[in-house]
C-alpha positions as CSV (number, residue, x, y, z in Angstrom):
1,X,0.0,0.0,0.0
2,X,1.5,3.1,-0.9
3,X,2.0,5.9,2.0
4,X,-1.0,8.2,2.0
5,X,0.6,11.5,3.8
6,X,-3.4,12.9,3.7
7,X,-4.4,10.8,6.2
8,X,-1.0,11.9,8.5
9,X,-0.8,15.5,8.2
10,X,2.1,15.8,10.0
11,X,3.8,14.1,7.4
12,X,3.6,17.5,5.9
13,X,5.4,19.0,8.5
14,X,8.6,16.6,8.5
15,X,8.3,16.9,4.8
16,X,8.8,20.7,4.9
17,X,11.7,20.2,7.9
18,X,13.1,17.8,6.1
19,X,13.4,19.8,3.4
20,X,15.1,22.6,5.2
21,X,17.5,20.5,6.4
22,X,18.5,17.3,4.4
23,X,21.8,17.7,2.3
24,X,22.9,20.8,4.8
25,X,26.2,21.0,6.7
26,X,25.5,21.9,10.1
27,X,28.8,22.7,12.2
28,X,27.9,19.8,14.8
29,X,24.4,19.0,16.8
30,X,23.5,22.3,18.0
31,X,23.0,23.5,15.0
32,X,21.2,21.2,13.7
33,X,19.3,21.6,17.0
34,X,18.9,25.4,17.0
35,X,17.8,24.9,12.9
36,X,15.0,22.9,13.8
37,X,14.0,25.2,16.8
38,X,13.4,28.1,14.7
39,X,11.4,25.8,12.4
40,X,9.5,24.6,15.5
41,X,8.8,28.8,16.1
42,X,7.7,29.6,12.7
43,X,5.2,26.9,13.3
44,X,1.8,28.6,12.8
45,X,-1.2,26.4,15.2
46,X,-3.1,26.6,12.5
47,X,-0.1,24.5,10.5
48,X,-0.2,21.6,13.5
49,X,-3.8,21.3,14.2
């Protein structure tokens, strides 16, 4: 069965990090870590309900 990201709409969201951040040289963890904080902030509720 193929994966049906509709019926999991946070697969939208880890799409969209993912996108930010796959292929991208981060100096070590914590910046990785900070990168996906200020995702995690630009998150509208709106976007996670």
């Amino acid at each position: 069965m193929p994966p049906s990201p509709e019926l999991n709409p946070v697969e939208k969201i880890w799409q969209w990090m993912k996108d930010k951040t796959a292929m991208k040289f981060f100096e070590d963890i914590g910046g990785l870590q900070d990168k996906i904080t200020q995702m995690v902030n630009q998150l509208e509720l709106n976007s996670i309900k």
